[in-house]
ROVOKOL-392979 format. One line per field, with one value per residue (C-alpha): residue in three letters; x negated, y negated, z. Coordinates in nm, 2 decimals. Example, Ala and Ser with C-alpha at 12.3 -4.5 7.8 and 13.67 -1.06 7.14 Angstrom:
2
rest = ALA, SER
x = -1.23, -1.37
y = 0.45, 0.11
z = 0.78, 0.71
***
This chain:
520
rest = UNK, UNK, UNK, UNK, UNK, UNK, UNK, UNK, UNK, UNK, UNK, UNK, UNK, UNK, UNK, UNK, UNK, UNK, UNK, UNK, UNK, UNK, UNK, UNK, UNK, UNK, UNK, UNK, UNK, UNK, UNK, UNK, UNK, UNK, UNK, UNK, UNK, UNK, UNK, UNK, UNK, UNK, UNK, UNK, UNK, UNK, UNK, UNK, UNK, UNK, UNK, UNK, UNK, UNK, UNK, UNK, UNK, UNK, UNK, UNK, UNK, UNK, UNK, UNK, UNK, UNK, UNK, UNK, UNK, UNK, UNK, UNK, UNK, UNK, UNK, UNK, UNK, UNK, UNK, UNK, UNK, UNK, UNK, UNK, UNK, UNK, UNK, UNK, UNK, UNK, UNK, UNK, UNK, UNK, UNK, UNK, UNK, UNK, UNK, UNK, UNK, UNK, UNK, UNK, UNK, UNK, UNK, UNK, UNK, UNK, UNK, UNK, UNK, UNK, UNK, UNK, UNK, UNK, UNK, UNK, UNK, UNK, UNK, UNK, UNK, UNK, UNK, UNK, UNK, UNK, UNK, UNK, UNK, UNK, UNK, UNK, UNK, UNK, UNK, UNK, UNK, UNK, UNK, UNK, UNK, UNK, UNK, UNK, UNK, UNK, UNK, UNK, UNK, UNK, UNK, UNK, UNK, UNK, UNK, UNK, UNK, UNK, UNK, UNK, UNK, UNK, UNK, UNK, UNK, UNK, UNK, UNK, UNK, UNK, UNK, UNK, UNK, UNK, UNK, UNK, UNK, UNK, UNK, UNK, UNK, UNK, UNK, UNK, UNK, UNK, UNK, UNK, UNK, UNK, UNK, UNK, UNK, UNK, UNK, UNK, UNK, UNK, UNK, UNK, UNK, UNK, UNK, UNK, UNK, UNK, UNK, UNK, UNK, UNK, UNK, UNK, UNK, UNK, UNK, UNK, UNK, UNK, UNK, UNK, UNK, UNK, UNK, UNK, UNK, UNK, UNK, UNK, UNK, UNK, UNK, UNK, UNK, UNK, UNK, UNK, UNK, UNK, UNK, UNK, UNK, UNK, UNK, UNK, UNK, UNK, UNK, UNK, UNK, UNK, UNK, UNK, UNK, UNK, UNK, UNK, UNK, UNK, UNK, UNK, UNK, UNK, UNK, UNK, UNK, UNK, UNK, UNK, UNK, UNK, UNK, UNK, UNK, UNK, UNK, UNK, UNK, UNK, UNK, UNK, UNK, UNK, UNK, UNK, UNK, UNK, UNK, UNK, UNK, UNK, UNK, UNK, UNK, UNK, UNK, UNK, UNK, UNK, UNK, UNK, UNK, UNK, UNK, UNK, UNK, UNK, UNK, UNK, UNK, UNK, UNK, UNK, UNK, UNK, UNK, UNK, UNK, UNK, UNK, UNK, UNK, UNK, UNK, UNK, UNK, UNK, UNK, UNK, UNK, UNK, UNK, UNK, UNK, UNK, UNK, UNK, UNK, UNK, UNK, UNK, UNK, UNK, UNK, UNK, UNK, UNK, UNK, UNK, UNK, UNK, UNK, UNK, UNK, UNK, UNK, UNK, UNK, UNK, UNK, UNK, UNK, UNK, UNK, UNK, UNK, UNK, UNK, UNK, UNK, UNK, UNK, UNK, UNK, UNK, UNK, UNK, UNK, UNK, UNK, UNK, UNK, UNK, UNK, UNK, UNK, UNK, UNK, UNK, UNK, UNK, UNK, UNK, UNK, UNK, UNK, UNK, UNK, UNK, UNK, UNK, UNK, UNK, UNK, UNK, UNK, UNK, UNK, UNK, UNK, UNK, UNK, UNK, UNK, UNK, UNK, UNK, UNK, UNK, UNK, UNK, UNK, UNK, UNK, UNK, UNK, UNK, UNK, UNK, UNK, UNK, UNK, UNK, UNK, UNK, UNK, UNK, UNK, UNK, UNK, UNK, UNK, UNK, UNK, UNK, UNK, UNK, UNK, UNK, UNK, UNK, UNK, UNK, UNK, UNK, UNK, UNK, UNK, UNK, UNK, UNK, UNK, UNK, UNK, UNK, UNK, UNK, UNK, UNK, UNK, UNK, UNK, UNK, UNK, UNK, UNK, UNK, UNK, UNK, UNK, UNK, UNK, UNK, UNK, UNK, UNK, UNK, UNK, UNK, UNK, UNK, UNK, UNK, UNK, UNK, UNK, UNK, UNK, UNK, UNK, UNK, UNK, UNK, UNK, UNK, UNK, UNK, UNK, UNK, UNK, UNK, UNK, UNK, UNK, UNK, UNK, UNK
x = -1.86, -2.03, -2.26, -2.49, -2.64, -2.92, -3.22, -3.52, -3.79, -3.66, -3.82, -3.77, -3.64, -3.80, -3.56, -3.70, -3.59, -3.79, -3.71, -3.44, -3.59, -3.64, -3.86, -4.11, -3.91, -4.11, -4.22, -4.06, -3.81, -3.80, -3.43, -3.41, -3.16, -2.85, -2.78, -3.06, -2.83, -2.51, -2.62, -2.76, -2.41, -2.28, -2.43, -2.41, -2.10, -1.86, -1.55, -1.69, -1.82, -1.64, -1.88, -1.71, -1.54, -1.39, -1.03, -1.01, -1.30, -1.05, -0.84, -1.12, -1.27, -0.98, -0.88, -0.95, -0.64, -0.89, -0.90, -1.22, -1.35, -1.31, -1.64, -1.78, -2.02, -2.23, -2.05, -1.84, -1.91, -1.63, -1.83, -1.51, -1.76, -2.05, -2.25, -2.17, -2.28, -2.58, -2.71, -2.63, -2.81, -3.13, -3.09, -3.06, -3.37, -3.56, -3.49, -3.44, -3.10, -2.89, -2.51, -2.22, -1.97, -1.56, -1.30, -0.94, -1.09, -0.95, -1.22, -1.21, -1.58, -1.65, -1.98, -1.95, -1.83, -1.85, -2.10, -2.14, -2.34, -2.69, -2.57, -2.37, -2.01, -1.88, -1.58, -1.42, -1.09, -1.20, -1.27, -0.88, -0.92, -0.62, -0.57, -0.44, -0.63, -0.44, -0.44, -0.31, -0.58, -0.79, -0.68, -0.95, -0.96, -1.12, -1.25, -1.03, -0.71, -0.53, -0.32, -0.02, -0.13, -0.19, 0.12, 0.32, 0.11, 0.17, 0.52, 0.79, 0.47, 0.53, 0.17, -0.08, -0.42, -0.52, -0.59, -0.50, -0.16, -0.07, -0.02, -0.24, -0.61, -0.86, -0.91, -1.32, -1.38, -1.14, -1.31, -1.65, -1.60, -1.42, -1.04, -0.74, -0.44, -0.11, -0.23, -0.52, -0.33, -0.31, -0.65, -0.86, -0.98, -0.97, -1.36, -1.44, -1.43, -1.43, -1.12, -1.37, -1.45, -1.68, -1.82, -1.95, -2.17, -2.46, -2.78, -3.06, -3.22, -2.93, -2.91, -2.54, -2.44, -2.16, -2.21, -2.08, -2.09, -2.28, -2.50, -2.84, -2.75, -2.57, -2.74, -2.61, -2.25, -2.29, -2.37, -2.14, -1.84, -1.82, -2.20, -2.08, -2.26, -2.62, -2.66, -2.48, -2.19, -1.94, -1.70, -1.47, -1.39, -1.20, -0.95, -0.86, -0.46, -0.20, 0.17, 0.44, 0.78, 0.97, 0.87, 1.07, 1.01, 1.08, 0.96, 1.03, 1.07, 1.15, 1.38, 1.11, 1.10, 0.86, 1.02, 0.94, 0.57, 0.55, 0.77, 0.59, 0.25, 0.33, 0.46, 0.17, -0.07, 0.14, 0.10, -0.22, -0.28, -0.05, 0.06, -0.14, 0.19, 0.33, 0.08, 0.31, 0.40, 0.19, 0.27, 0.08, 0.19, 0.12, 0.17, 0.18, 0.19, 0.29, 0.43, 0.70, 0.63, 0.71, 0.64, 0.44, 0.62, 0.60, 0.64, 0.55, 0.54, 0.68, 0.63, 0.69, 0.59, 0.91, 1.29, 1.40, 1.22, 1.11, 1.39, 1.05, 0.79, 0.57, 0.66, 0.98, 1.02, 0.94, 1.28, 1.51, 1.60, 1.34, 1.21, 1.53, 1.55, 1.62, 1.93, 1.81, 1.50, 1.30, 1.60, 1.38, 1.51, 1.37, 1.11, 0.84, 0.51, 0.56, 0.90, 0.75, 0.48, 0.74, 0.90, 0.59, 0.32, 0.43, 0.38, -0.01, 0.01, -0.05, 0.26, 0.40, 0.44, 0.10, -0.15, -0.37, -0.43, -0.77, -0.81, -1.05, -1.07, -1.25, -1.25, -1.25, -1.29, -1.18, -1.08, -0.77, -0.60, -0.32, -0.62, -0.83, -0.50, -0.40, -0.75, -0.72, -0.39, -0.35, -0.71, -0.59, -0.22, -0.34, -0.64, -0.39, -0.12, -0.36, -0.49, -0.14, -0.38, -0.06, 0.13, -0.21, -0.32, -0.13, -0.06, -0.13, -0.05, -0.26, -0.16, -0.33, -0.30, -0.33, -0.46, -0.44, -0.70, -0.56, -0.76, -0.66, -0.77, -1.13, -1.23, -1.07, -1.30, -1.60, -1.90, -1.96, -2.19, -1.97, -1.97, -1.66, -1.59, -1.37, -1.20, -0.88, -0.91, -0.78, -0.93, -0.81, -0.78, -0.79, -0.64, -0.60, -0.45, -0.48, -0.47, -0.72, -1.10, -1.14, -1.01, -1.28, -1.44, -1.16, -1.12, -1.44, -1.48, -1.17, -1.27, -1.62, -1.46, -1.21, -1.38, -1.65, -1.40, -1.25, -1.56, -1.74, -1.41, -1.41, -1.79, -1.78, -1.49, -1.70, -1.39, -1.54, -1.55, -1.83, -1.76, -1.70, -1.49, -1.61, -1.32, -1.19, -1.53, -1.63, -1.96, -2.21, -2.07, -2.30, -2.11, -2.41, -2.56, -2.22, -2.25, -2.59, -2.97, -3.01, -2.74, -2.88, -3.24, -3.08, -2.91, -3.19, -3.39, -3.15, -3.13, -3.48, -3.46, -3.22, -3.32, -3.69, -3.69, -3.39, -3.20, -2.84, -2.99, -3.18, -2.99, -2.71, -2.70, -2.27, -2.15, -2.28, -2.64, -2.77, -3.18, -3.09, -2.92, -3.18, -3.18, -3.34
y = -0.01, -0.04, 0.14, 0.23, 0.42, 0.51, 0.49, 0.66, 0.81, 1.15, 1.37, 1.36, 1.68, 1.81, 1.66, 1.41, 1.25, 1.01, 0.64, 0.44, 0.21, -0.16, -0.44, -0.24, 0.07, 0.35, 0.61, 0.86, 0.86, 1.08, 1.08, 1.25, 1.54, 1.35, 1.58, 1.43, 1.04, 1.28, 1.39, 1.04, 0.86, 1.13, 1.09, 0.70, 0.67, 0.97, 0.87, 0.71, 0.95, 1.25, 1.59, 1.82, 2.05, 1.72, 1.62, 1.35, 1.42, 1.56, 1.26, 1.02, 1.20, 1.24, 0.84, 0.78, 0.72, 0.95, 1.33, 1.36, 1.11, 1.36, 1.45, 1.64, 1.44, 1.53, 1.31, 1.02, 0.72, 0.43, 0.15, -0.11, -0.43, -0.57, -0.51, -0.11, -0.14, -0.33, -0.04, 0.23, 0.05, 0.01, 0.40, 0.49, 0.26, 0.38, 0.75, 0.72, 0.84, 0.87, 0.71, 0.51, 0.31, 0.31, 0.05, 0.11, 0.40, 0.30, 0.31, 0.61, 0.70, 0.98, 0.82, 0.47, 0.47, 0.82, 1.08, 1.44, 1.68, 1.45, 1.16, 1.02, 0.82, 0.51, 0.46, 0.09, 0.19, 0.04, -0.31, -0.37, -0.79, -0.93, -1.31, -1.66, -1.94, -2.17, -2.43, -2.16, -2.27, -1.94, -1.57, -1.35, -1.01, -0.65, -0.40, -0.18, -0.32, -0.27, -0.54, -0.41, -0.45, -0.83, -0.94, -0.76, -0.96, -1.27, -1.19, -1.51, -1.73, -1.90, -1.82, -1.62, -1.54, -1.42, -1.12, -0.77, -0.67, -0.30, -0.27, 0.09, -0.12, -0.20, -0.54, -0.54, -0.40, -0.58, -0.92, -0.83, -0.65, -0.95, -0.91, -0.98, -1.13, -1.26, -1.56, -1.56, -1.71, -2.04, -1.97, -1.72, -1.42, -1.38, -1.37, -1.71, -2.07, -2.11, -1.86, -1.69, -1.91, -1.72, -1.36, -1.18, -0.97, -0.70, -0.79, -0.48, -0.59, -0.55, -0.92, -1.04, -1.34, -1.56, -1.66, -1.98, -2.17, -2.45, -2.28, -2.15, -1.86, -2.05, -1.78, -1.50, -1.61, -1.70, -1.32, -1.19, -1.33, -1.01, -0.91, -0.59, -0.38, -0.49, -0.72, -0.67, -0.48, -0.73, -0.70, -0.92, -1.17, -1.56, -1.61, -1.97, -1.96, -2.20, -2.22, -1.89, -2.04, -1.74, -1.49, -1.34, -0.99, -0.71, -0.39, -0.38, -0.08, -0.13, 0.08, 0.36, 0.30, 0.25, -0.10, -0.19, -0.16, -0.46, -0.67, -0.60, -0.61, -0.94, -1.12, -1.03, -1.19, -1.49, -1.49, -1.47, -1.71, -1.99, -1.88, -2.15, -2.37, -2.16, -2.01, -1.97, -1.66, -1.32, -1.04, -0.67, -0.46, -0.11, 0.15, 0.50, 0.82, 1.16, 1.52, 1.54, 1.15, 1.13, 0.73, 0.54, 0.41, 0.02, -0.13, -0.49, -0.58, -0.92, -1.15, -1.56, -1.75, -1.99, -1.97, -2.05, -1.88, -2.08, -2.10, -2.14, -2.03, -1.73, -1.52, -1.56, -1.31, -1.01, -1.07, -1.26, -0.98, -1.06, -0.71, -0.48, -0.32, 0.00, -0.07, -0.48, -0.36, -0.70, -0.92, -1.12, -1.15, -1.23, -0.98, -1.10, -0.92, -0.75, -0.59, -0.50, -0.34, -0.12, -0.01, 0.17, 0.19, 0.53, 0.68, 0.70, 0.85, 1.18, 1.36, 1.07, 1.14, 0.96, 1.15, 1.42, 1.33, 1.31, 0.96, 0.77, 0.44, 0.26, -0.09, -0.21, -0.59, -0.75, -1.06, -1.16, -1.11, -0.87, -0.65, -0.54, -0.46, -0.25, -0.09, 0.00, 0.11, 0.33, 0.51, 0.55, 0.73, 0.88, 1.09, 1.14, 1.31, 1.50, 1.69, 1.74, 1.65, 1.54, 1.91, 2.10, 1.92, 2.00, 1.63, 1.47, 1.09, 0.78, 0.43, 0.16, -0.19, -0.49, -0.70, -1.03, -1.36, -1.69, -2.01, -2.14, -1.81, -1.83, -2.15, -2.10, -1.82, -2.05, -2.07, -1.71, -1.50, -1.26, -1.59, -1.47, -1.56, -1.86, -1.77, -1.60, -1.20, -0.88, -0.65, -0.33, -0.02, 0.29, 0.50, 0.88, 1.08, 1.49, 1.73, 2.03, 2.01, 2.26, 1.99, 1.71, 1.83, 1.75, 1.44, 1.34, 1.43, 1.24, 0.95, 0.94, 1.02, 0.78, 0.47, 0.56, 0.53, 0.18, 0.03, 0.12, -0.04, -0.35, -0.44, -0.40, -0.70, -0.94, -0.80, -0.71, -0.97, -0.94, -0.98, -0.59, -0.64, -0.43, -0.31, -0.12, -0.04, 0.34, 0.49, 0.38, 0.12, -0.20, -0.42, -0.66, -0.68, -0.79, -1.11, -1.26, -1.26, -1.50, -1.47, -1.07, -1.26, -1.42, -1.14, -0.96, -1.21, -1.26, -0.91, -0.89, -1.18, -1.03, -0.63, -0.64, -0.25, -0.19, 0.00, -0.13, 0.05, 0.32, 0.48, 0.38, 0.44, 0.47, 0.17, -0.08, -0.19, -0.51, -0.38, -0.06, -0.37, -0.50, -0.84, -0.93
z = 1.35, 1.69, 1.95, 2.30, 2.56, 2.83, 3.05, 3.17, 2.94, 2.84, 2.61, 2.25, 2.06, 1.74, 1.48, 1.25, 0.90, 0.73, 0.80, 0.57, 0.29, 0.42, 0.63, 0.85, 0.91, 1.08, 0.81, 1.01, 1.34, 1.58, 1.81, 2.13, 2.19, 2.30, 2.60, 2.80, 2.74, 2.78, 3.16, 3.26, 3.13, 3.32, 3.66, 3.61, 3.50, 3.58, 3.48, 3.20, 3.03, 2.84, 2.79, 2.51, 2.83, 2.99, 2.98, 2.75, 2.53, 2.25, 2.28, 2.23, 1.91, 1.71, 1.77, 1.38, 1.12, 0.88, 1.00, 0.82, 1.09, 1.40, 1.49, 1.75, 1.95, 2.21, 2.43, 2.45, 2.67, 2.74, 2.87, 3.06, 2.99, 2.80, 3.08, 3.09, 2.66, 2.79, 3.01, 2.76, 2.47, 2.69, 2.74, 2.37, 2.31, 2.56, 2.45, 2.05, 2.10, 1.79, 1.84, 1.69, 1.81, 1.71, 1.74, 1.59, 1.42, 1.01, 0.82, 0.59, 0.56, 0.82, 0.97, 0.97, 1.32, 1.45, 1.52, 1.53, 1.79, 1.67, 1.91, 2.17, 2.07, 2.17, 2.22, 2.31, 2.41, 2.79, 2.58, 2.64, 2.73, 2.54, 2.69, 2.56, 2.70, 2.91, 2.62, 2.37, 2.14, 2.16, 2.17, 2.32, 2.23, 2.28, 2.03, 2.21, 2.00, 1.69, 1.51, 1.62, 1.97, 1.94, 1.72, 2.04, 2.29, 2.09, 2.02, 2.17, 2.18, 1.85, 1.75, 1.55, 1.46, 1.13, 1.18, 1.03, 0.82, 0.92, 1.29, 1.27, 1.12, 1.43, 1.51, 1.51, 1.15, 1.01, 1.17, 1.08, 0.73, 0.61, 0.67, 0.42, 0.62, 0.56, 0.67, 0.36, 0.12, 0.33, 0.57, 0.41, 0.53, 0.89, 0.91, 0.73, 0.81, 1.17, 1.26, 1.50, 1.76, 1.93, 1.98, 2.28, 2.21, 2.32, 2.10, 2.05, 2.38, 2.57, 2.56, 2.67, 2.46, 2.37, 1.99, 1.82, 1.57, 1.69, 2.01, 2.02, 1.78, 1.49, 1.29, 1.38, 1.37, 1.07, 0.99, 1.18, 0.98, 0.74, 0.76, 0.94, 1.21, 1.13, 1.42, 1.70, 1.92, 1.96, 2.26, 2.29, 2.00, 2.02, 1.77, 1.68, 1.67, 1.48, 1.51, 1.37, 1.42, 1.22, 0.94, 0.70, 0.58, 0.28, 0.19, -0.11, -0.39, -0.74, -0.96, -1.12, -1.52, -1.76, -1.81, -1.41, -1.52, -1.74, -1.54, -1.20, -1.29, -1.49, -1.18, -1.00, -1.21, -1.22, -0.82, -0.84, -1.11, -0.93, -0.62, -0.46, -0.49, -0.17, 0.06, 0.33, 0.10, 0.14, -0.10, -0.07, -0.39, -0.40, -0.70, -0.57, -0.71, -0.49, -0.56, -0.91, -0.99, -1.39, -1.32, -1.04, -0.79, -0.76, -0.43, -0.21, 0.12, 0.13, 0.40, 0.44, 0.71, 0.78, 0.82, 0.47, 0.15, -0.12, -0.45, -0.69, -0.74, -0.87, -0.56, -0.58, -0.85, -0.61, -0.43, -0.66, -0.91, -1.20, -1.09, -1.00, -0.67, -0.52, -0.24, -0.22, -0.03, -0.17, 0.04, 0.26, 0.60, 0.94, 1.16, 1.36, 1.29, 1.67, 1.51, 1.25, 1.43, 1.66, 1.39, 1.20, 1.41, 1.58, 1.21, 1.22, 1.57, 1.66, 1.59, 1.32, 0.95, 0.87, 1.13, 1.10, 0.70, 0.52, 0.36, 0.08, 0.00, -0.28, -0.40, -0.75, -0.78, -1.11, -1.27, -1.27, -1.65, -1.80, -1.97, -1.64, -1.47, -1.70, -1.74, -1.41, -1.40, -1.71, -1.59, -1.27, -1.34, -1.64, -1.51, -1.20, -1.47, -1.64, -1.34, -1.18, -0.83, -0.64, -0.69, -0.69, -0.38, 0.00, 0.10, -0.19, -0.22, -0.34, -0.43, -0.62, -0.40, -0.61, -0.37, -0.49, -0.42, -0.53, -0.55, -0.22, -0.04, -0.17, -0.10, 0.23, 0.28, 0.21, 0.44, 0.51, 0.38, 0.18, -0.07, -0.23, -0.62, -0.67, -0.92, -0.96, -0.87, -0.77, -0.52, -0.61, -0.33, -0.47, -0.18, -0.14, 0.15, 0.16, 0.39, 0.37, 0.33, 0.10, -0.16, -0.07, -0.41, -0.56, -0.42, -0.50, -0.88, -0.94, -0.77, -0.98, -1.31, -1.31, -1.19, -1.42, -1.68, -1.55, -1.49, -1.78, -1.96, -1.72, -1.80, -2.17, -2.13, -1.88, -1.68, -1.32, -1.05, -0.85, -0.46, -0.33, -0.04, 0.24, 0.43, 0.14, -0.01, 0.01, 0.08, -0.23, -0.32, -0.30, -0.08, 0.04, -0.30, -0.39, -0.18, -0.38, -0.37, -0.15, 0.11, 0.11, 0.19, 0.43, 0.64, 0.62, 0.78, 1.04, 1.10, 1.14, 1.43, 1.62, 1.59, 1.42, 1.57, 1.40, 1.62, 1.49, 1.19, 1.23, 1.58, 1.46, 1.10, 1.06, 0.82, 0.56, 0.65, 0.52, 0.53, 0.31, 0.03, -0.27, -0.37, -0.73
***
């Protein structure tokens, strides 16, 4: 989710599209042909700047977790500071220059933070400050960095930020799409409630700022926590930490039965229901489905944060036999998040067992009962068995992650605008990894049949939940309308403030936009 680049009036090429729906948006744009920003960047900033023939241009297009996501841009800038990102957005006003701008590269939707030949890419891999202040009350990081970057950095400090739970997921969507932690359960999401202390950023102008939330922009830190890319290209973020003595870990896979079903999904919903008791515990439960499954396979990340695991409790039937395990994979025992992240992170790079795949995501938000689960659930394997997609399909495998939000983690997400429901829920991510284009189509119809199915099923029980969380959400899905009328209004407003010529929307049009959401 990000952005930038040029200077100099330069003519404009002939393509035009007519402008996006929303507050004064120009009937119709016209964007320059990128190689005119390509050659400036170029001549400014030589070893900055990556033409399609330049070493390194390869490397820094095919950066994304989702193979779908390598583009072809016309050129790749890596600004080193927020003053570089200042010049380049200047440029790409100044010459209506298409662009977008990636960080860790995980979001599964091929243009939210990438571009093809239209524009110009940036890239924030040069965004690389990762520092503890000297009181070790802030973390300050770069949109350069992944998760598994900072829980290494942090590792023997006996501290953590909420931030992100697979080492591979970038550390700027996650913070400004929302951001489920392990730390949730206890904080909230890593967005909310004054975890971000502040954000430095590059506004439309090319303004530098430092955003918090008390200074002259309360505003638009308020928006930034989970409003997305509508507002600003943030480059460095400052994490509030708290103390991580130990944390105890499983990985957990459950004997494959029918019987496993009933047991496992039950436990969940008891977690979810009452797991407010122990917050210190974090459970991630996955049902997956692959190549000559008869039965899902049901699975959890466990994690505890402290030496000795709880003896009661609803979490404590994930690892104390109520739901049998394969080999005692649910034994909790200690790993620091940095271990953790050494031990898997070399899986979604190029070369591991996870790269190179095509991937979908889609959220389904429900309540939290026995009946939406199962809706969702029996839709999902079913339609999954009937087409036979995981042996027809070269790379086929998908999951269904229960993503559970207890009581505790939604008013500890307060204050935000993604006003997430207080009640008990689950945010379910559909997930689907292939390997060859040709299936998309595939992909696709499955994707709209079955959710079709389970949300038509959900509504006729007053089952949905509302909130759509955003870093799971995929393309169409109505994410900002999701978070009310009049925090949309609000948004929008701010948006307008900050970029009134919309160029956070309309130049770089990769991502959720808050002006193309309708509030009643």
């Amino acid at each position: 989710m990000y952005t930038a680049l040029l200077l100099g009036l330069l003519p404009l090429a002939s393509a035009t599209i007519k402008g996006k729906e929303g507050n004064c948006a120009a009937e119709h744009i016209k964007f320059a042909n990128p190689s005119h920003v390509c050659n400036t960047l170029k001549a400014q900033f030589a070893n900055l700047t990556f033409l399609p023939e330049d070493q390194g241009y390869e490397k820094e297009t095919k950066v994304s977790w989702d193979a779908s996501s390598w583009t072809n841009p016309a050129c790749v800038f890596v600004p080193r500071n927020a003053d570089d990102l200042s010049y380049a957005v200047k440029a790409m006003v100044k010459t209506s220059t298409l662009f977008a701008m990636r960080g860790g590269g995980h979001m599964p939707i091929s243009d939210a933070a990438n571009i093809n030949s239209t524009g110009v890419q940036i890239s924030s891999t040069n965004l690389n400050i990762l520092a503890l202040s000297e009181d070790k009350q802030t973390m300050s990081i770069g949109p350069a960095f992944r998760w598994g970057d900072v829980f290494e950095f942090m590792d023997g400090s006996n501290l953590t930020v909420v931030g992100g739970r697979l080492p591979p997921v970038g550390v700027p969507g996650l913070l400004l799409g929302g951001g489920i932690s392990y730390f949730s359960y206890a904080h909230g999401l890593a967005s909310s409630n004054g975890k971000i202390k502040a954000y430095e950023v590059v506004l439309a102008n090319g303004t530098v700022a430092t955003i918090t939330a008390d200074g002259d922009h309360a505003d638009l830190y308020w928006a930034l926590q989970g409003g997305g890319n509508s507002f600003a290209l943030v480059t460095r973020f400052d994490l509030q930490t708290f103390p991580l003595q130990q944390t105890l870990r499983a990985e957990a896979t459950y004997e494959e039965s029918e019987e496993t079903k009933d047991v496992y999904l039950d436990a969940l919903l008891d977690y979810t229901l009452h797991g407010d008791v122990d917050p210190a515990f974090a459970i991630t439960p996955v049902a997956r489905w692959g190549p000559n499954f008869t039965v899902p396979s049901y699975e959890a990340t466990l994690l505890f944060n402290g030496s000795v695991a709880p003896s009661h409790g609803p979490a404590t039937k994930f690892f104390n036999g109520s739901i049998k395990s394969v080999n005692d994979s649910s034994t909790l025992k200690p790993q620091s998040l940095a271990e953790y992240s050494r031990l898997t992170k070399f899986a979604f790079e190029e070369g591991g067992p996870g790269y190179g795949f095509r991937q979908r995501f889609r959220v389904v938000p429900a309540k939290a009962t026995r009946e939406a689960m199962d809706i969702i659930h029996d839709n999902w394997f079913d339609l999954l068995k009937e087409r036979d997609l995981a042996n027809r399909i070269t790379g086929f495998f998908c999951g269904l992650a229960y993503n559970a939000v207890t009581r505790t983690m939604a008013r500890m997400s307060e204050g935000s605008p993604q006003n997430v429901d207080q009640e008990p829920a689950f945010w379910v991510e559909e997930s689907i990894s292939w390997s060859n284009a040709e299936d998309d189509p595939q992909i696709t119809k499955f994707l709209e049949d079955v959710n079709a199915k389970i949300e038509a099923q959900l509504k006729e029980k007053d089952l949905m939940a509302r909130y759509i969380y955003l870093n799971d959400a995929n393309k169409g899905q109505g994410v900002f309308e999701s978070y009310g009328n009049e925090n949309v209004r609000k948004l929008q407003a701010i948006r307008d403030r900050y970029d009134p010529n919309r160029i956070y929307t309309d130049l770089m049009p990769g991502g959720f936009k808050v002006a193309h959401a309708k509030a009643k």
